[in-house]
FIMILUM-279102 format. One record per residue (C-alpha): x, y, z; residue in three letters. Coordinates in steps of 0.1 Angstrom, whole numbers, padded with zeros to 4 digits, always signed. Layout:
BEGIN
XYZALA...
//
This chain:
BEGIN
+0000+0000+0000UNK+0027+0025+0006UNK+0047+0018-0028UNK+0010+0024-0044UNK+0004+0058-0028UNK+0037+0069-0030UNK+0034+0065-0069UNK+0001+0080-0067UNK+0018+0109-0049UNK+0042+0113-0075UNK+0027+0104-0103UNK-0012+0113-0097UNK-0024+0084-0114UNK-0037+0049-0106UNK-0014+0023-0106UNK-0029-0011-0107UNK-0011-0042-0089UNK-0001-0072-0111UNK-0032-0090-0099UNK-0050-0061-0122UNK-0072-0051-0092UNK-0064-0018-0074UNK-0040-0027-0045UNK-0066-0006-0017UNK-0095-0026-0032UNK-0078-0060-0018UNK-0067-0038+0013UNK-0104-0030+0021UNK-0114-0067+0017UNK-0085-0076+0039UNK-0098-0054+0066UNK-0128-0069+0068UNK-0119-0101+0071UNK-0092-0095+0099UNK-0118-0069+0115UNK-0146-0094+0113UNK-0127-0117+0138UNK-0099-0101+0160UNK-0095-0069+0183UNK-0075-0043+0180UNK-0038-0036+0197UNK-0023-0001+0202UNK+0013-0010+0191UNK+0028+0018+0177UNK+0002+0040+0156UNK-0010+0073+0157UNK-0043+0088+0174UNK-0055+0089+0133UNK-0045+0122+0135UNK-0013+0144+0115UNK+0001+0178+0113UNK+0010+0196+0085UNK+0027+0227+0072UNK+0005+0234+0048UNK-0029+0227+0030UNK-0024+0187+0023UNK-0033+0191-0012UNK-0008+0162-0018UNK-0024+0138+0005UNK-0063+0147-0012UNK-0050+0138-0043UNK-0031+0108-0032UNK-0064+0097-0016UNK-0081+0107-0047UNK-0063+0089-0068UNK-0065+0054-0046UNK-0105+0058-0046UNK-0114+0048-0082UNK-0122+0012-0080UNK-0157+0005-0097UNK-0174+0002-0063UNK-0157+0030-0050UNK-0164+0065-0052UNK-0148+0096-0037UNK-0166+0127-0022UNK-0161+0159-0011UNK-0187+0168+0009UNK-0176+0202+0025UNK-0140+0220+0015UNK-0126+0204+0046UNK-0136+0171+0045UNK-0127+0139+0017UNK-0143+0104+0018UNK-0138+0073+0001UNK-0169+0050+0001UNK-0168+0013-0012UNK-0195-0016-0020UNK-0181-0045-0003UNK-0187-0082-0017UNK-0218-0099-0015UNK-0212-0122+0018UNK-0195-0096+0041UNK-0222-0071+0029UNK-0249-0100+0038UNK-0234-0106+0071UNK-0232-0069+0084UNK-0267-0061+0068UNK-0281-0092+0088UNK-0257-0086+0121UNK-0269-0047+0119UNK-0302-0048+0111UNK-0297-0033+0077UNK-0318-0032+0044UNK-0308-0051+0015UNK-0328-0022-0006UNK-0301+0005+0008UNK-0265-0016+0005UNK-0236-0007+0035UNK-0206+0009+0026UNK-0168+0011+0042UNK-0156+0049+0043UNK-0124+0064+0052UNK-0129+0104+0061UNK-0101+0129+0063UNK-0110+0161+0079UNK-0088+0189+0082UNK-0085+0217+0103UNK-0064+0245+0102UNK-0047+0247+0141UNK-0019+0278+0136UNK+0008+0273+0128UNK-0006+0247+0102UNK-0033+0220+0097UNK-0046+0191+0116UNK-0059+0165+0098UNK-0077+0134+0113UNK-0093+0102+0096UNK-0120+0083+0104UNK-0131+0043+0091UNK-0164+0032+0097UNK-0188+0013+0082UNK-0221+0031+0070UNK-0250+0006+0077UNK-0281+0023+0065UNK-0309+0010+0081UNK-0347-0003+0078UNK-0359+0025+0095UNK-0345+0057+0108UNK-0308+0073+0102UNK-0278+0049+0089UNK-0259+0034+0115UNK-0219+0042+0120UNK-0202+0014+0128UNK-0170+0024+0138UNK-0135+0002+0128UNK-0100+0010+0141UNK-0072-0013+0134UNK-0037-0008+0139UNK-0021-0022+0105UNK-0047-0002+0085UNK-0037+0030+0105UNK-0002+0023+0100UNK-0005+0021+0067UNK-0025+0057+0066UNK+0003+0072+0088UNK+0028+0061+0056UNK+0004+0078+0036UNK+0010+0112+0057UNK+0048+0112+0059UNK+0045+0103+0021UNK+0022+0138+0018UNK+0046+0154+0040UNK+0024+0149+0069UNK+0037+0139+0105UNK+0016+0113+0124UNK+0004+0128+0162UNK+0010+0104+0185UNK+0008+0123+0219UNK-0030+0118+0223UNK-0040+0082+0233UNK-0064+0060+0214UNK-0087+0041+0231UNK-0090+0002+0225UNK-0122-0007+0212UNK-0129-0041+0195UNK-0136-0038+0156UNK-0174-0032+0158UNK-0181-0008+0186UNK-0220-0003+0175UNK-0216+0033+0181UNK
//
């Protein structure tokens, strides 16, 4: 994942793996099978949060360019907030629209948010991974996911944007479905 952004940084283009998928479409199907069956550890990553200089155009375009699978779409809801949303495949989606109480007529989706702030001198940017589990009635459901290897692999996308990864705040340990 970091040789794939890294190229996206320099080249802003999609590279494809050799596979011919999109290397964060298998990294998004890999997080829900670890997250569907282990807890999470705080060994050595950030609070999902990073300081920069400047504006982080480099790491919205990085982002960007990794969110154009075919069941992926990017967003840019407000001028300080990005989103990547994907379809997941037809048995995880099953599972969580059953475990949830979802509707099969409205399918879930896995997002990844970066919102920035600007916090003189500089910006503060912070991510957020959850699964968005619209439901039979009433608002969508945010299920919310943290797992170390997937925030490692977001603070490599940081430094590669010329970001550095805050790690003086705590996280707190949650499982990988905290129903909140």
């Amino acid at each position: 994942m970091r040789r794939y952004f890294s190229t996206a940084l320099n080249r802003q283009h999609t590279v494809h793996s050799t596979s011919g998928r999109p290397p964060m479409r298998r990294t998004w199907l890999l997080l829900m099978v670890v997250c569907a069956g282990c807890t999470t550890q705080n060994v050595g990553v950030s609070n999902g949060k990073a300081r920069f200089t400047e504006y982080p155009d480099r790491l919205i375009a990085a982002f960007s360019a990794a969110c154009e699978g075919p069941a992926q779409s990017f967003l840019r809801p407000s001028q300080d907030l990005v989103e990547c949303r994907e379809y997941l495949p037809p048995e995880p989606t099953a599972a969580i629209i059953l475990q949830f109480d979802g509707t099969p007529s409205d399918l879930p989706e896995l997002v990844i948010q970066f919102r920035t702030e600007e916090l003189a001198p500089g910006y503060i940017v912070s991510n957020e991974i959850f699964l968005n589990v619209p439901q039979k009635t009433g608002s969508p459901l945010r299920v919310r996911m943290e797992y170390p290897r997937v925030q490692r692999s977001l603070d490599a996308l940081y430094r590669l944007s010329g970001g550095v990864p805050d790690r003086d705040a705590p996280t707190e340990q949650r499982g990988p479905f905290d129903g909140s």
